[in-house]
ChimeraX commands (.cxc) that place a marker at each C-alpha (Angstrom):
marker #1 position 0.00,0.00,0.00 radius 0.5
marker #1 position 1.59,3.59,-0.82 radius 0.5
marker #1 position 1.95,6.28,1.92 radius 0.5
marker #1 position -0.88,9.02,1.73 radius 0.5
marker #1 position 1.53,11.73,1.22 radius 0.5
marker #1 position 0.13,14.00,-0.83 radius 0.5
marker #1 position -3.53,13.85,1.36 radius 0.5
marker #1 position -1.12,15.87,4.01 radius 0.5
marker #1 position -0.10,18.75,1.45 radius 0.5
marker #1 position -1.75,21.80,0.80 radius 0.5
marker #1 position -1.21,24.17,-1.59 radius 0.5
marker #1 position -2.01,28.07,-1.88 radius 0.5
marker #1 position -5.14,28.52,-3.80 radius 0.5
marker #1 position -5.25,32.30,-5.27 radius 0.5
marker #1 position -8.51,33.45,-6.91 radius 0.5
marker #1 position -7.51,36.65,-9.41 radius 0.5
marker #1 position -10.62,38.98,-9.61 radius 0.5
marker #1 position -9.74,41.64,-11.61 radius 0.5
marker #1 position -6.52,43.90,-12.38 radius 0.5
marker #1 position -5.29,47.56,-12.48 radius 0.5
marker #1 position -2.84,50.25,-13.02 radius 0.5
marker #1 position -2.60,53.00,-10.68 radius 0.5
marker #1 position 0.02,55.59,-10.17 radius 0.5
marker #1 position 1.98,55.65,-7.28 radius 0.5
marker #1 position 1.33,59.19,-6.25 radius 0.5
marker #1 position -2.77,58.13,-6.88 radius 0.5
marker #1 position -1.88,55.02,-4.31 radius 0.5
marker #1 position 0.03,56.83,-2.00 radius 0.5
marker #1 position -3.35,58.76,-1.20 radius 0.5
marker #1 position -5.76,55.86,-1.17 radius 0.5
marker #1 position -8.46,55.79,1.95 radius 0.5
marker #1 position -11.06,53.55,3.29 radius 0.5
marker #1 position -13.99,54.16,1.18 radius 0.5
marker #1 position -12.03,54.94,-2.17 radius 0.5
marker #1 position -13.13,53.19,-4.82 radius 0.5
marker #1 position -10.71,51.71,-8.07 radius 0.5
marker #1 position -11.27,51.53,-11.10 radius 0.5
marker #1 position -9.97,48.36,-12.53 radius 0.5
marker #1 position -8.57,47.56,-16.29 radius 0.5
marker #1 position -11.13,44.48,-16.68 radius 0.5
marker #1 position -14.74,43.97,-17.00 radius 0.5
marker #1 position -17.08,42.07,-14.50 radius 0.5
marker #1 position -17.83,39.79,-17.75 radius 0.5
marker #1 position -13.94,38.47,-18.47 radius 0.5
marker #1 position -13.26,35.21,-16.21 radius 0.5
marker #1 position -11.06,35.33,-12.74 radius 0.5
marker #1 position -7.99,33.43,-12.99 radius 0.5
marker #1 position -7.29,30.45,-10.14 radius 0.5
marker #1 position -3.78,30.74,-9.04 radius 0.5
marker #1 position -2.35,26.85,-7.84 radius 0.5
marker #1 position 0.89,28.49,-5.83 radius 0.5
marker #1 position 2.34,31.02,-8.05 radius 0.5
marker #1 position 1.37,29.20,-11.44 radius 0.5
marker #1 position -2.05,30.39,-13.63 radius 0.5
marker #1 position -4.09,27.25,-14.18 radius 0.5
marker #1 position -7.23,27.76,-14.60 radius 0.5
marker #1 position -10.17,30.19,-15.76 radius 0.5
marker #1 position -13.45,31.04,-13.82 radius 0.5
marker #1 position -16.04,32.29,-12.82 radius 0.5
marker #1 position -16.71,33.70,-9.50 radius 0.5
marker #1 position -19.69,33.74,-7.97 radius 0.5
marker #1 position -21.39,31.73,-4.42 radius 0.5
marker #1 position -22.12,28.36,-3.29 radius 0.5
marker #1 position -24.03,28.86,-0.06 radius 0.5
marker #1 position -23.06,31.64,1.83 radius 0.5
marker #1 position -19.07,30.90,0.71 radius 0.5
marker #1 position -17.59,32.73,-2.06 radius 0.5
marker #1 position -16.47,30.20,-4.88 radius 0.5
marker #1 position -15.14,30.02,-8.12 radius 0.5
marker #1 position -16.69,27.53,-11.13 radius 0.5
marker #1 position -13.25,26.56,-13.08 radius 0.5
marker #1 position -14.30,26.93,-16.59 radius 0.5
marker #1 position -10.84,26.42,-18.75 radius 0.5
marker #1 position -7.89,24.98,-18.08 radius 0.5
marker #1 position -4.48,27.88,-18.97 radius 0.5
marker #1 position -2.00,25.59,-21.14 radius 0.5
marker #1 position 1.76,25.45,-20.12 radius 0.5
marker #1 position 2.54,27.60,-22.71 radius 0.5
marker #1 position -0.13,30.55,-21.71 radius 0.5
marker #1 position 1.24,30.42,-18.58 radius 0.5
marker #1 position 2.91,33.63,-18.79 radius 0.5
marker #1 position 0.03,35.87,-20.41 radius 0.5
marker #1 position -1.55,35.63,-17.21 radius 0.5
marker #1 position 1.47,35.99,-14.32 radius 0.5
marker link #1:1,2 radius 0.2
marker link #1:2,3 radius 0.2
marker link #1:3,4 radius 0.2
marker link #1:4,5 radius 0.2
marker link #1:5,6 radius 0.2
marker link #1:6,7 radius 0.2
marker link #1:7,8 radius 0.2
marker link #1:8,9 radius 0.2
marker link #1:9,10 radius 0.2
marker link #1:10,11 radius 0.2
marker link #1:11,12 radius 0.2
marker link #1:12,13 radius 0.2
marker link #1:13,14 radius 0.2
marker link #1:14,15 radius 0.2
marker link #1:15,16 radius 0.2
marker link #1:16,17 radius 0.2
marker link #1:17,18 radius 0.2
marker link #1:18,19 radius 0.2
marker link #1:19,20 radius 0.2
marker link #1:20,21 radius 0.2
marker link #1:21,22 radius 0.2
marker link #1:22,23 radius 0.2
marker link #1:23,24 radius 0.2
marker link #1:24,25 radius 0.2
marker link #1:25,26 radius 0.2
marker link #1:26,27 radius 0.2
marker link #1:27,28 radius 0.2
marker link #1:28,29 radius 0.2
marker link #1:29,30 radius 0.2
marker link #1:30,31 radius 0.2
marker link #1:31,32 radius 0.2
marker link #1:32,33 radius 0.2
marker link #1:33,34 radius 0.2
marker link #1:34,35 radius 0.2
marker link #1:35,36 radius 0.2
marker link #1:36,37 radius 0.2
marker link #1:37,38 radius 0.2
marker link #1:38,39 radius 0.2
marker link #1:39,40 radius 0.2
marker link #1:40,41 radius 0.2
marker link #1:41,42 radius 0.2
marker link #1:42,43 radius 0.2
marker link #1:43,44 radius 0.2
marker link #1:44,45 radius 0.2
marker link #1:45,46 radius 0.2
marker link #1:46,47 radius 0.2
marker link #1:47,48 radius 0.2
marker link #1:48,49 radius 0.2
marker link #1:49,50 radius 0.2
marker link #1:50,51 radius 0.2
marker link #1:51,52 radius 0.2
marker link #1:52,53 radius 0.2
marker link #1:53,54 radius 0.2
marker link #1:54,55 radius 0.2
marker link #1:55,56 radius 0.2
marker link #1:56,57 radius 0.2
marker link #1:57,58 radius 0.2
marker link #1:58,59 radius 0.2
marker link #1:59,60 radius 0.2
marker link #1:60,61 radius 0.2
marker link #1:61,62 radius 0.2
marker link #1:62,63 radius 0.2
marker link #1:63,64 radius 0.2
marker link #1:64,65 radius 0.2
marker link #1:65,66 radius 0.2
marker link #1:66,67 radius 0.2
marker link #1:67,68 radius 0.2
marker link #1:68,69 radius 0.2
marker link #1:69,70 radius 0.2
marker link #1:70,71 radius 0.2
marker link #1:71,72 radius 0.2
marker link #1:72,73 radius 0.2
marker link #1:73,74 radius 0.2
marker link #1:74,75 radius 0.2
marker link #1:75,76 radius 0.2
marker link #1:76,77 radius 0.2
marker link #1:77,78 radius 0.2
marker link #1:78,79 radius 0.2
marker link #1:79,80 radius 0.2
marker link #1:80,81 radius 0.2
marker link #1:81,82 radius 0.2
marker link #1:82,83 radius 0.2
marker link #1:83,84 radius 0.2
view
């Protein structure tokens, strides 16, 4: 019988929202209650994060009361890097 090794390890799991670009003298002045305005729309799919790599597409949304993400699309090896 093999050792259950890899029932013990855990891995960060990163759910990507959305993204920006804001100057630093704009985020040098942020405040509680400011409000961002991001580069992507609410319809363009968050993107899971397994550790530091991209691997997968999805859409956010609830199951329950708990946030959750529905993975949609798997990122190939070699898109990788359009999404880091």
């Amino acid at each position: 019988m093999q050792p259950r090794t890899l029932d013990k390890m855990k891995i960060p799991v990163v759910v990507q929202l959305a993204q920006g670009v804001l100057p630093l003298k704009d985020l040098a002045g942020l405040q509680k209650g400011d409000i961002l305005k991001l580069d992507t729309t609410k319809e363009e799919p968050a993107v899971v994060f397994l550790g530091k790599q991209p691997k997968f597409l999805g859409k956010p949304g609830l199951d329950g009361e708990r946030r959750a993400v529905k993975l949609q699309q798997v990122i190939d090896e070699d898109q990788e890097e359009l999404f880091s």
